[in-house]
Residue frames relative to the residue before (quaternion, step in Angstrom):
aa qw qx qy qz dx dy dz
X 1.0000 0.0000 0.0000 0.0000 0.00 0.00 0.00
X 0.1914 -0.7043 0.6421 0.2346 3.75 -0.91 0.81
X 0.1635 -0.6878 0.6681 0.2321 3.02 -1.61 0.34
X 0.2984 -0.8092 0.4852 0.1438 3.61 -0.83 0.88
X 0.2625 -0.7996 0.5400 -0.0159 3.59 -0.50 1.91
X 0.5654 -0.4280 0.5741 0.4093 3.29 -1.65 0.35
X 0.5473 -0.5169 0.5903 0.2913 3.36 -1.48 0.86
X 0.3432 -0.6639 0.6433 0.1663 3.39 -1.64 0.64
X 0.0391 -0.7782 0.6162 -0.1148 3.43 -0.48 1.84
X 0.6979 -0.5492 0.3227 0.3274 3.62 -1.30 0.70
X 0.6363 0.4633 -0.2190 0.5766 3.21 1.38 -1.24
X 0.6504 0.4346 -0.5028 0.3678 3.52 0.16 0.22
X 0.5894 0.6598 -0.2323 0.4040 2.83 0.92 -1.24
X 0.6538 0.4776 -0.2398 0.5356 3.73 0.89 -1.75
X 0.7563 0.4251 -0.2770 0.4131 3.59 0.44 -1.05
X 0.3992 0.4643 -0.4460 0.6528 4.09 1.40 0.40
X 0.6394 0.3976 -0.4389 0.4903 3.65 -0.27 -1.23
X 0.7353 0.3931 -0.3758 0.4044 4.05 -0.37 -1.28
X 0.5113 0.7548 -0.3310 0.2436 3.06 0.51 -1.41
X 0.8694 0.2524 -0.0014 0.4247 3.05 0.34 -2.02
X 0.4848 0.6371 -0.5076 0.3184 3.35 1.52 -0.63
X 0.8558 0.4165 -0.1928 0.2387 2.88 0.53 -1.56
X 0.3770 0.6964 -0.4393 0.4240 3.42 1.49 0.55
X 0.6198 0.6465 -0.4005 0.1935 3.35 1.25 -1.61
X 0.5598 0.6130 -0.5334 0.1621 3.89 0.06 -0.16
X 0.8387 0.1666 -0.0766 0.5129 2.63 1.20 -1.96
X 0.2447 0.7684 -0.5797 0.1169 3.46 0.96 0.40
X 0.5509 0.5523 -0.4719 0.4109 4.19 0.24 -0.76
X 0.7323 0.3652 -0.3513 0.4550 3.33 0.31 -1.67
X 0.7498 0.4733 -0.3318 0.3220 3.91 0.26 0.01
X 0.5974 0.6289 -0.3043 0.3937 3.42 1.62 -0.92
X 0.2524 0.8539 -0.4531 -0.0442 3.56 -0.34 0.40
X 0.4780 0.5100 -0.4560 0.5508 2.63 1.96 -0.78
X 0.6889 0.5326 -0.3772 0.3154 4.29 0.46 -1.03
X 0.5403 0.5208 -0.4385 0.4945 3.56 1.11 -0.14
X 0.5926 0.5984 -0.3713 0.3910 3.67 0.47 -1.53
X 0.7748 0.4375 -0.2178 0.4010 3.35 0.32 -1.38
X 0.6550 0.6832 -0.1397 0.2910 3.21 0.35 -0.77
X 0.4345 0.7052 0.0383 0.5590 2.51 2.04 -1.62
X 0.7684 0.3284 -0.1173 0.5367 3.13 0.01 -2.12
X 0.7441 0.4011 -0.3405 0.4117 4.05 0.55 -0.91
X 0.5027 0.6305 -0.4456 0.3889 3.69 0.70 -0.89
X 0.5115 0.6476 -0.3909 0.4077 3.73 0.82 -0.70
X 0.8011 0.4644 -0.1951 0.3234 3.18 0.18 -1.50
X 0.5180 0.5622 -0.3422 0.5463 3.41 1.60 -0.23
X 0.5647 -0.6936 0.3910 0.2174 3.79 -1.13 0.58
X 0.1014 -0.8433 0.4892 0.1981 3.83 0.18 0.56
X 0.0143 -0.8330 0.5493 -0.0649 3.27 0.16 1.43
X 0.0293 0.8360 -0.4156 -0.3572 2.70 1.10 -1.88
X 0.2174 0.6787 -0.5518 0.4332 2.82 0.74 1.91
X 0.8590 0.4292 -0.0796 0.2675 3.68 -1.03 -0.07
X 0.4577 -0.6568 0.4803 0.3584 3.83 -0.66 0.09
X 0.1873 -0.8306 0.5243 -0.0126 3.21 -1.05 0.98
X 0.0867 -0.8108 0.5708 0.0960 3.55 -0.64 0.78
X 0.3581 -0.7228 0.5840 0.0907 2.99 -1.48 1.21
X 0.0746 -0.8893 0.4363 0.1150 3.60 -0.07 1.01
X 0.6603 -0.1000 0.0097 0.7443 4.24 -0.03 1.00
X 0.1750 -0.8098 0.5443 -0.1319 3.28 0.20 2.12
X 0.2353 -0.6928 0.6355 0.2465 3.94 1.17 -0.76
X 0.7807 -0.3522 0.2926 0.4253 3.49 -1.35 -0.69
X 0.5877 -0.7044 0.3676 0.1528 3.07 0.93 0.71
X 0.2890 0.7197 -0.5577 0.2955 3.77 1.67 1.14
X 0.5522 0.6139 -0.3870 0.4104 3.97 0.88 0.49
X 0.5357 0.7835 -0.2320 0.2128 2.67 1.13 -0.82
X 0.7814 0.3041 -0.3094 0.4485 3.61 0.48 -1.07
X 0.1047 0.9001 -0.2174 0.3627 3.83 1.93 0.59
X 0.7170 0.4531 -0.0225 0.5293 2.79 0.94 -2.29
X 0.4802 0.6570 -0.4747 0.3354 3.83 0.78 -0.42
X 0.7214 0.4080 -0.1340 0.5433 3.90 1.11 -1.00
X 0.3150 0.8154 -0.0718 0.4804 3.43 1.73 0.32
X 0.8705 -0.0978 0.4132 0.2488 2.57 -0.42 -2.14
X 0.3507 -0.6330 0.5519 0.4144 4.23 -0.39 -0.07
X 0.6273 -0.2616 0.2969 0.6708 3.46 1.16 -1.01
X 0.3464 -0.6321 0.6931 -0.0077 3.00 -1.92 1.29
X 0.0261 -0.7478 0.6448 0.1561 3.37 -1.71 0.42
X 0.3445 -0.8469 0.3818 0.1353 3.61 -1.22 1.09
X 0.3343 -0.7380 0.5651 0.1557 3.47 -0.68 0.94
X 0.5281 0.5516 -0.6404 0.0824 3.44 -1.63 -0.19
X 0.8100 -0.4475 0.3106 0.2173 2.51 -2.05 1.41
X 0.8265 0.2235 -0.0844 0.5097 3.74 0.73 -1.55
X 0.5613 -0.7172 0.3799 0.1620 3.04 -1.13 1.85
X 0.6430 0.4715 -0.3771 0.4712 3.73 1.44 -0.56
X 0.4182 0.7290 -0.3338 0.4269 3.82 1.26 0.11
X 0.6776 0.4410 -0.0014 0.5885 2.99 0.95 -1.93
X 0.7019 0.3928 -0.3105 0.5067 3.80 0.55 -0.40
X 0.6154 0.6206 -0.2714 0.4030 3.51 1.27 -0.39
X 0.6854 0.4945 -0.0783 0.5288 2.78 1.85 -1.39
X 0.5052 0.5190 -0.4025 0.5598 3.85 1.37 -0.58
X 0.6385 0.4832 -0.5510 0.2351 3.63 0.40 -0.25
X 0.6215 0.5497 -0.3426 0.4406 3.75 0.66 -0.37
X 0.3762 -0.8249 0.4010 0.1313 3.53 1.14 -0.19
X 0.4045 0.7710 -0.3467 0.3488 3.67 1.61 0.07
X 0.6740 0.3531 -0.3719 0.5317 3.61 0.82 -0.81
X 0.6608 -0.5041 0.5127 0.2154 2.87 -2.01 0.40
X 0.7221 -0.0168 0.1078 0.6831 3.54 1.40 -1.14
X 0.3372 -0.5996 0.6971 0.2022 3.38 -1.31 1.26
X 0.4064 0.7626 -0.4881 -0.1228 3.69 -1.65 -0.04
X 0.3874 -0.8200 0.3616 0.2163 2.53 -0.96 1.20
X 0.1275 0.7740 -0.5771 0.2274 3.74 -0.38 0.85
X 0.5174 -0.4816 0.5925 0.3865 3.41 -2.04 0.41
X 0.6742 -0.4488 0.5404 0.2282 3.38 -2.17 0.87
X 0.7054 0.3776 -0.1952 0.5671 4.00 1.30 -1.24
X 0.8209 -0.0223 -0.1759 0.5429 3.73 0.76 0.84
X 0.1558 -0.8717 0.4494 -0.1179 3.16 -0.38 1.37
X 0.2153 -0.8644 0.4147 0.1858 3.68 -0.11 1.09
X 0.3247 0.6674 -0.5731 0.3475 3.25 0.27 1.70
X 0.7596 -0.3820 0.4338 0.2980 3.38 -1.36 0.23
X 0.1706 -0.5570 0.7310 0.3555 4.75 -0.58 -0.38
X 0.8741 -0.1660 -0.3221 0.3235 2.79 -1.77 1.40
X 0.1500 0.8829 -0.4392 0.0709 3.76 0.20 0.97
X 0.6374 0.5716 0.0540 0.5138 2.87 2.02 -1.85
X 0.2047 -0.7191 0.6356 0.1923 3.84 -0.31 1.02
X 0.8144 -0.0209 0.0380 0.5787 3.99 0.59 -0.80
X 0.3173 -0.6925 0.6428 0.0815 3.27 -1.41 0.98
X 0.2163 0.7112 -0.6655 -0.0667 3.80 -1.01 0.42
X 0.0374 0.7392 -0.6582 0.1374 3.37 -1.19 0.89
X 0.0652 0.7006 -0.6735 0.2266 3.75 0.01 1.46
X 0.9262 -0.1136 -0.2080 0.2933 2.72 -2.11 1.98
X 0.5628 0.4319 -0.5355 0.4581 4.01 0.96 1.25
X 0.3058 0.6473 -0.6049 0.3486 3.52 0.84 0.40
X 0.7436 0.4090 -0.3314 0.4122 3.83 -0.11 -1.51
X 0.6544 0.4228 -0.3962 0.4859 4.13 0.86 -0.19
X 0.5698 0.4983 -0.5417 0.3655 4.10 0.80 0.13
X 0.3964 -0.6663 0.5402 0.3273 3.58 -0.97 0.19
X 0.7301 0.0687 -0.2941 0.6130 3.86 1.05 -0.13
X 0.5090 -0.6554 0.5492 0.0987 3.05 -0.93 0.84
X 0.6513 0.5528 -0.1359 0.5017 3.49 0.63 -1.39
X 0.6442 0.5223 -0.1586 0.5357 3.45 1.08 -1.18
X 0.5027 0.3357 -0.2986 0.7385 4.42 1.04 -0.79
X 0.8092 0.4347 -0.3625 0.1578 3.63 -0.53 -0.45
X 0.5522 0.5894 -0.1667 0.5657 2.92 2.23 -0.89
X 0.5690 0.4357 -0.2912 0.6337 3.78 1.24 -0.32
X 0.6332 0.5436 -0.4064 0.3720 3.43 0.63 -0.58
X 0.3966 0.8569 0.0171 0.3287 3.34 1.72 -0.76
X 0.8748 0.1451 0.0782 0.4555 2.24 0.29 -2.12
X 0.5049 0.4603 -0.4153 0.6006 3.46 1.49 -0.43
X 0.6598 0.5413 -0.4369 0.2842 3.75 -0.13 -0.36
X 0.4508 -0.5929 0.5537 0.3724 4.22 -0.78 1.28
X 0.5951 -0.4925 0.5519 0.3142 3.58 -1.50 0.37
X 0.7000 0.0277 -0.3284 0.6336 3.79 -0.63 1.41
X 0.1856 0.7165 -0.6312 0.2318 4.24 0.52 0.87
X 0.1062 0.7999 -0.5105 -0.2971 3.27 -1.46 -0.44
X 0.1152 -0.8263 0.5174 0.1903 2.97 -0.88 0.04
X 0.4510 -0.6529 0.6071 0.0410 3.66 -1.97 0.70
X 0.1028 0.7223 -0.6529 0.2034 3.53 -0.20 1.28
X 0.1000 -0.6875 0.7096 -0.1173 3.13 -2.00 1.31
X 0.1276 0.7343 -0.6470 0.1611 3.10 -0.83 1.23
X 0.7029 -0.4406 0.4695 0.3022 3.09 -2.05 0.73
X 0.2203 0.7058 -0.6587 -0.1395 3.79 -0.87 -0.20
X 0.8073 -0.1209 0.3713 0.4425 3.80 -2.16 -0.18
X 0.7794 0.2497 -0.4086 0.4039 3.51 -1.08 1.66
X 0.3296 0.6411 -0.4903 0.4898 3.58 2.01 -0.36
X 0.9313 -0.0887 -0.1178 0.3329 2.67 -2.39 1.19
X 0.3419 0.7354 -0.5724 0.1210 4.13 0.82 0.51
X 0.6434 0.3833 -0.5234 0.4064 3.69 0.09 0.52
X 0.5303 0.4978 -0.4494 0.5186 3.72 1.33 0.40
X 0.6420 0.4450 -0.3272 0.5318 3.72 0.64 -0.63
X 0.5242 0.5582 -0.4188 0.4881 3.82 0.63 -0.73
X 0.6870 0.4525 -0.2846 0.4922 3.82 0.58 -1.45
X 0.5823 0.4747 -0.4124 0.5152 3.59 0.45 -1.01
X 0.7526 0.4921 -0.2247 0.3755 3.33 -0.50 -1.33
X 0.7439 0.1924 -0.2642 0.5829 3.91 0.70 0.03
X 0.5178 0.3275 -0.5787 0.5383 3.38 0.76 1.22
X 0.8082 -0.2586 0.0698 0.5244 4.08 0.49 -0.65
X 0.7190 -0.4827 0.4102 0.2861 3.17 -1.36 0.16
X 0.5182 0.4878 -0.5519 0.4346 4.28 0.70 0.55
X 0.6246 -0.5458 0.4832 0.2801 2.63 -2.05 0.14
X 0.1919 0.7913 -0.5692 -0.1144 3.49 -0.15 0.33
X 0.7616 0.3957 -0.3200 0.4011 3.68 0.31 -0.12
X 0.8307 -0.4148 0.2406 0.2827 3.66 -0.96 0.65
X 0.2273 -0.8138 0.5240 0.1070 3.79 -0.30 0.79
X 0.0616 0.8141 -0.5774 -0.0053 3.84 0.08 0.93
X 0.4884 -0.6296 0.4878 0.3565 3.78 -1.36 0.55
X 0.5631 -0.6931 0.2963 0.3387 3.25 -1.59 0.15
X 0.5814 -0.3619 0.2104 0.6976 3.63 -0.39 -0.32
X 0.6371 0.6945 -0.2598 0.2105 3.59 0.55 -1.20
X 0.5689 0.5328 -0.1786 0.6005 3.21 1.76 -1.32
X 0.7118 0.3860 -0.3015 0.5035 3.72 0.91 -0.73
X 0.5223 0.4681 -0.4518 0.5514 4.08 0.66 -0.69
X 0.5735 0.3593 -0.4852 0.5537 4.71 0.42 -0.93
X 0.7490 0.4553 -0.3733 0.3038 3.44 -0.33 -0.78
X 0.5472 0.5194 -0.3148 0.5760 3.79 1.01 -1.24
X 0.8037 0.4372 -0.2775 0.2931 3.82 0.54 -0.82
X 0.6158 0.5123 -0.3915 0.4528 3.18 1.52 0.07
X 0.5282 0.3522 -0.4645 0.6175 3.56 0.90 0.60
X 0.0682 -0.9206 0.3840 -0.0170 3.22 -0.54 1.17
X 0.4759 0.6248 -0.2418 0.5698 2.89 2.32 0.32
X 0.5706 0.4866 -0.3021 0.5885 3.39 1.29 0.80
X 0.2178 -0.7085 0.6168 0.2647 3.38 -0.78 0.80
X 0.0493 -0.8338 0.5444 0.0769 4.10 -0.58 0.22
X 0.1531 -0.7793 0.6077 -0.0008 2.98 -1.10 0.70
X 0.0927 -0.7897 0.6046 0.0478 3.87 -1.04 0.92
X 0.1434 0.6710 -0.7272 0.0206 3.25 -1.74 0.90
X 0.2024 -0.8467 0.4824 0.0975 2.83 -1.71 0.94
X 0.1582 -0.8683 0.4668 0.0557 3.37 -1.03 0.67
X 0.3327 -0.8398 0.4012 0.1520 3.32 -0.59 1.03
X 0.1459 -0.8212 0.5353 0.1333 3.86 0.31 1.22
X 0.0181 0.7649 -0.6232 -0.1621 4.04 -0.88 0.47
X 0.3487 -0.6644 0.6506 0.1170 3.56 -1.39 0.90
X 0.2290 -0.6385 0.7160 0.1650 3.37 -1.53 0.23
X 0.1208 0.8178 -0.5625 0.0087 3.33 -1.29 0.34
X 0.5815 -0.7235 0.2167 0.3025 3.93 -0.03 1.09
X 0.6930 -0.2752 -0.0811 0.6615 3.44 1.75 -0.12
X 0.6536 -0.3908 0.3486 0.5464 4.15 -1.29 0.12
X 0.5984 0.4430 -0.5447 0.3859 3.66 -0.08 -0.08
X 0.6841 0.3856 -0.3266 0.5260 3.56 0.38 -0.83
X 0.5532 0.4803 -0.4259 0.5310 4.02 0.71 -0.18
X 0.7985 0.3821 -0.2490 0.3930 3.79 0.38 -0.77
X 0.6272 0.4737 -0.3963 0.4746 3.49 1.50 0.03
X 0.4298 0.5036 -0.5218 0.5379 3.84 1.29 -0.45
X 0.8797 0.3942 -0.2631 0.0374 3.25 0.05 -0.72
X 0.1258 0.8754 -0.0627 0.4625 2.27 2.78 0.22
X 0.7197 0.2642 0.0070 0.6420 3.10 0.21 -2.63
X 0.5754 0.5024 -0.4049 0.5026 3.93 0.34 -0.27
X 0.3700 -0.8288 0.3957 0.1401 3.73 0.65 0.04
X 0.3355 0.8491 -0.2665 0.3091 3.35 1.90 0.31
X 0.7561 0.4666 -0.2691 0.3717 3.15 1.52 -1.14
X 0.5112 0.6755 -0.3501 0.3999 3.21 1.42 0.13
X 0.7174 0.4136 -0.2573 0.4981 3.39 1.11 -0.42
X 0.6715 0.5240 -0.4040 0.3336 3.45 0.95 0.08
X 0.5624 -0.6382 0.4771 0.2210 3.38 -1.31 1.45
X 0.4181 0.7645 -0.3977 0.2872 3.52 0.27 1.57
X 0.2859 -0.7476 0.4043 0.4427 3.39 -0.02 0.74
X 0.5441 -0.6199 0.5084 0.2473 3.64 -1.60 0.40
X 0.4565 0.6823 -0.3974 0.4100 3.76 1.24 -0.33
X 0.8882 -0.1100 -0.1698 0.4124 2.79 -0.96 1.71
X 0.4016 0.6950 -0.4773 0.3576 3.24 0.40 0.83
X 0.6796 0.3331 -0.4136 0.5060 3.75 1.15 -0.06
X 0.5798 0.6397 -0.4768 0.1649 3.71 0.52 -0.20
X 0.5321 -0.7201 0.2795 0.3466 3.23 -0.74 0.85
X 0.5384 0.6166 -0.3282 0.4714 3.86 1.20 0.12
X 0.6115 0.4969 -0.2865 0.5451 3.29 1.41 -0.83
X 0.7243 0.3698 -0.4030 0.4197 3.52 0.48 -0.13
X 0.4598 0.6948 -0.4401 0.3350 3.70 1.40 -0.49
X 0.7121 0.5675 -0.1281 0.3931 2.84 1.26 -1.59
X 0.4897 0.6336 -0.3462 0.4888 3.55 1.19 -0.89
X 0.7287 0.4771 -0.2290 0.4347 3.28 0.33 -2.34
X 0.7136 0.4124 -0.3161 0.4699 4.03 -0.01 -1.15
X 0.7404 0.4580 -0.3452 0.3505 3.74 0.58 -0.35
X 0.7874 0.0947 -0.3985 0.4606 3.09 1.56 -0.53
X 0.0159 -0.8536 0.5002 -0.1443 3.34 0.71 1.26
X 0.7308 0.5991 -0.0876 0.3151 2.77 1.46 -1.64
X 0.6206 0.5309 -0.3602 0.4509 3.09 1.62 -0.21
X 0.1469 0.9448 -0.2644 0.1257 3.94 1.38 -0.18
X 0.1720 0.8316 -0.5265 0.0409 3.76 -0.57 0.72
X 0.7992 -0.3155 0.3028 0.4124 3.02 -1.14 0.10
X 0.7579 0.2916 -0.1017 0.5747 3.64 0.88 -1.05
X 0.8426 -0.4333 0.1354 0.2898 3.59 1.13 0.70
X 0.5864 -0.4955 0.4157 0.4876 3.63 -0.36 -0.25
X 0.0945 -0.7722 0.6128 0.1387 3.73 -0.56 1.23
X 0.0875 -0.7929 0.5984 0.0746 2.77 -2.37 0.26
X 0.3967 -0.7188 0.5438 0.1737 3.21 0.07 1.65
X 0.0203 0.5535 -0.8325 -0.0079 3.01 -2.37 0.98
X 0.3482 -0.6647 0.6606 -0.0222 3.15 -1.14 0.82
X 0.2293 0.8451 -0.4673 0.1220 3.15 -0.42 1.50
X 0.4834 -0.7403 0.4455 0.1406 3.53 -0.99 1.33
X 0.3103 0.7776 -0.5458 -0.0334 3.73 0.01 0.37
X 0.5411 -0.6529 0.5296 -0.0206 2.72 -1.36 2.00
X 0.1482 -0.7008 0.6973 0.0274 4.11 -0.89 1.17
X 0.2269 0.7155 -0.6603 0.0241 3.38 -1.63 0.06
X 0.2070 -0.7035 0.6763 -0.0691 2.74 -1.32 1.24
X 0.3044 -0.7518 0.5661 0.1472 3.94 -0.09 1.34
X 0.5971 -0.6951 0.3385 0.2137 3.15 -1.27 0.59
X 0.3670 -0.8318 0.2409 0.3397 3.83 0.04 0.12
X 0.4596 0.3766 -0.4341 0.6772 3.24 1.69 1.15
X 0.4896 -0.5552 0.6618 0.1189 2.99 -2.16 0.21
């Protein structure tokens, strides 16, 4: 089965790198949903502390001193250089680099374990980060991947969507599109579960600025019309008013996390 990806263009690619750099200050104080996960996936990885590890879109690098129960030592990747400079401050990896997720300047079988939680949903080929994932991994490697998929932030799109008819909020694939994609690397056994993480947050303004410092809204394929007027947000807020609890306005993410275990031939 093919699965058919957005093409991989410079300007996308440049406009992720910026994107996030310029998130990197206050991104921690905003990541919770990226801590949670992480958290919940880092498990699934063995704490021997044996082997090389590879941090894949590492962010600032608050996991990091983690990997010590892990790992012998770990190097970190990510796309944006103000990420990676954020992260070099702790001094824990072995090697900062900066590089794409679909082509990685490492060695084939270098990498005893890969982890790389919530930078899948920002590659345009999937299939293409998974196949490097692969190839840098030793035969019996593993590796731990998290990614957004289809049902993220739906009681924000619901709100959008009963004021007008654009896109304003992120398009993620389904699990299905990711399991075709996992299947074209066929030298990996994989495995998928999902989990559905809800936030709370006191009203949509304070939702649209996490999402802001989190550097997300830059990458979504939305038009920007009307979106500062002050009526347009009344309208936003009261619509998703309706979705209210006790513990605040929620917001579902839908997340895919992706096992593998490489085969032990070639």
């Amino acid at each position: 089965m093919t699965v058919a990806m957005q093409p991989i263009s410079e300007r996308f690619i440049s406009q992720v790198a910026n994107s996030f750099s310029k998130a990197s200050e206050q991104y921690i104080t905003a990541a919770r949903l990226q801590q949670q996960v992480a958290l919940d996936a880092l498990t699934l990885l063995p704490a021997d502390q044996r082997g090389q590890l590879l941090d894949i879109g590492c962010g600032p690098g608050w996991i990091h001193p983690r990997f010590s129960a892990y790992s012998t030592g770990f190097s970190a990747v990510d796309l944006s250089q103000g990420m990676l400079q954020k992260a070099a401050q702790q001094q824990l990896a072995t090697r900062y680099i900066q590089a794409n997720a679909a082509s990685l300047p490492l060695q084939n079988q270098s990498i005893d374990k890969v982890f790389s939680s919530l930078m899948l949903q920002w590659c345009p080929d999937p299939s293409a980060v998974l196949a490097e994932i692969s190839r840098v991994l030793v035969p019996g490697g593993r590796a731990v991947i998290t990614t957004l998929i289809d049902g993220t932030l739906t009681e924000l799109k619901q709100a959008f969507a009963s004021i007008d008819n654009q896109q304003h909020v992120n398009s993620f694939l389904v699990q299905q599109q990711l399991c075709a994609a996992a299947a074209q690397v066929p030298n990996v056994s994989w495995q998928f579960t999902q989990h559905s993480y809800q936030l709370y947050y006191p009203d949509v303004i304070s939702l649209a600025k996490e999402l802001k410092t989190l550097g997300a809204n830059q990458v979504a394929k939305r038009h920007a019309g009307g979106l500062t007027g002050k009526n347009y947000w009344q309208r936003l807020a009261a619509a998703y008013n309706q979705n209210c609890t006790a513990l605040g306005l929620p917001a579902t993410y839908q997340v895919l996390i992706i096992s593998g275990v490489k085969h032990g031939y070639e």
